[in-house]
C-alpha angles and dihedrals in degrees: 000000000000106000098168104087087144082079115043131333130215109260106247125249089241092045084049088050092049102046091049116088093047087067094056117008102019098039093136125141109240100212086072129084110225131102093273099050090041090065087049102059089038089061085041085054092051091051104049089054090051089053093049092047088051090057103028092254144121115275079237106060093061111093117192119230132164098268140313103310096057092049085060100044091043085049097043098036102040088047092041091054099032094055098037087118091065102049140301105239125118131174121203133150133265092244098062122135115265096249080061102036088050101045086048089055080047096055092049084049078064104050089268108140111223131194113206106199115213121232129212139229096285088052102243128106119232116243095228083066083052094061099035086058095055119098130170092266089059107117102155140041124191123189127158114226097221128011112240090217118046091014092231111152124223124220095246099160077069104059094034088064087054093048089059102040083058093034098238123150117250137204133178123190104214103172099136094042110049102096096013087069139359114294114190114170088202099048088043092047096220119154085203129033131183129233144191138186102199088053093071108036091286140119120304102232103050140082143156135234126208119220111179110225108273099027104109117190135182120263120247094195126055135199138064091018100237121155086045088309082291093104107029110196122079114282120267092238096183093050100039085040082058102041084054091061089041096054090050089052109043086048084050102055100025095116095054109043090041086066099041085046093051087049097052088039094045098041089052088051095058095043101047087041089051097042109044124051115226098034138146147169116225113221143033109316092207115036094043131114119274097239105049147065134173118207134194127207128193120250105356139108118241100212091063090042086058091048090045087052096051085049091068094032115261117113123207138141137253087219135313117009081215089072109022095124101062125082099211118122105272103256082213098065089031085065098056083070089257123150109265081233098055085042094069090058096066121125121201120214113190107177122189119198093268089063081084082090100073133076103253084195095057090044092051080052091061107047092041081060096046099048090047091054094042091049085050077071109038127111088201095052094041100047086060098063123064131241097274088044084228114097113035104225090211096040105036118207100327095063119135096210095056 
């Protein structure tokens, strides 16, 4: 059972129908001007305004790109340099996604000045620490919609208001929400907004980026000007084509798999929370994605737990897929104020609406019976029961664990 659709999601058999036939029969360029390319850009046409009606927007103020980190390079970057003549401070959170986090250690590399906001244990900034942080050299804010690891959701219609008021550019990277809940440029007042195909049962290797009418920004790829001269290379059509289908698709059936989403979520929550002493979800429990929770569990380590998982076939993540690999605490639950120990114990759940196929009680099972056996072994667990296993030294009686 694949439960890390934070990560990637399986393409659709009507996005793959759709994109066919532009990898075989309609592989015209669509700069040119012949019958073929014609087709092309009028297929390019079809799925930017797919991707517009499916955030409130102008077909022409969607700009393609090849997935989510380039959208916000392109955003941060093209703003940042643009602007340079206004001023060079930036304010941003310390739970942004790496292709974020790292352009913006790029831009200070450079001279740029960047705020980084702290969240709280509920994972959301608070808006007074927003408008402490801005100064008269603030020309950017960057805030994501809805963090790709523990789901929270920031309120971002309300800093977009503030960002108005003080007429400073804003971007939002909402990645993981766009097709999980509604995103409206207009209602959520951004001049930038973040897009990804793979996200939503689309291509991998395509995204979108969203430039509000009027917000110029500076290209970050030169060459046949094509994208408006914003996004120079010749369009992916198949993907595009596909990330068009996606996007009417995801806004058609949003309703109803954002239910269905909330009831599996919910119900594995409860369960997990019920069944297995120690353990905690990260993250607002109100204000979070539909699809997605993010657990904790006392003295293990998450990595085994993942491998434990596959082994009985269920696959999910420990965090970002983006940085999976590497062994360091996650900076989004550090900065929850966690200890880096009981960081490395989380375990991510990203549910798409087909999860609605697997038993939520047997999985609970499993994990129950993956975190017991990894805790048997645990020098952590252990070192918090007595000799006898009887009477917690730290928790007294009352103690769940013993």
């Amino acid at each position: 059972m694949y439960l890390d659709n934070s990560a990637t999601t399986q393409v659709s058999d009507e996005v793959f129908k759709e994109m066919e036939p532009y990898f075989t029969k309609e592989f015209g360029n669509p700069s040119t001007l012949y019958s073929i390319g014609r087709e092309s850009k009028k297929a390019l046409n079809l799925a930017r305004q797919r991707v517009a009606d499916a955030i409130n927007a102008k077909p022409e103020e969607i700009i393609f790109t090849s997935g989510g980190s380039e959208s916000d390079n392109l955003a941060i970057k093209g703003l940042a340099f643009k602007l340079r003549n206004r001023g060079n401070h930036i304010i941003t959170t310390e739970i942004e996604h790496p292709a974020v986090r790292d352009t913006l250690y790029f831009l200070e590399s450079i001279g740029y000045d960047v705020t980084y906001l702290p969240v709280y244990e509920n994972g959301i900034i608070k808006v007074e620490d927003l408008e402490d942080a801005i100064t008269d050299e603030t020309i950017l804010i960057t805030i994501m919609h809805g963090n790709n690891e523990i789901g929270t959701i920031q309120p971002i219609e309300e800093i977009g208001k503030i960002a108005r008021e003080r007429k400073i550019k804003f971007h939002t990277d909402a990645v993981q929400t766009f097709g999980k809940i509604e995103v409206d440029v207009e209602k959520l007042n951004v001049d930038l907004l973040s897009l990804s195909s793979h996200k939503i049962n689309g291509p991998k290797g395509v995204g979108a980026l969203y430039i509000k009418k009027g917000t110029r920004v500076e290209p970050l790829i030169h060459g046949g000007g094509q994208e408006r001269g914003i996004r120079s290379g010749t369009e992916n059509v198949p993907g595009i084509v596909g990330f068009g289908k996606a996007c009417e698709l995801a806004s058609k059936n949003l309703d109803e798999h954002y239910e269905k989403l909330i009831s599996i979520r919910d119900e594995l929550i409860e369960k997990v929370l019920a069944t297995i002493p120690e353990a905690y979800v990260n993250g607002d429990m109100e204000h979070r994605l539909p699809n997605l929770v993010n657990f904790r569990f006392k003295a293990i380590e998450g990595e085994s737990l993942i491998l434990l998982l596959d082994a009985k076939g269920y696959q999910a993540s420990t965090g970002s897929a983006c940085s999976s690999n590497k062994l360091e605490a996650s900076p989004v639950l550090t900065a929850l104020g966690l200890d880096p120990v009981d960081v490395h114990g989380s375990l991510r759940i990203s549910l798409a609406p087909e999860s609605d196929s697997f038993d939520v009680d047997e999985f609970v099972n499993v994990i129950a019976e993956s975190v017991s056996r990894l805790r048997q072994m645990s020098p952590l667990w252990n070192q918090e029961l007595d000799y006898d296993g009887v009477m917690c030294k730290k928790h007294g009686d009352d103690c769940r664990m013993c």
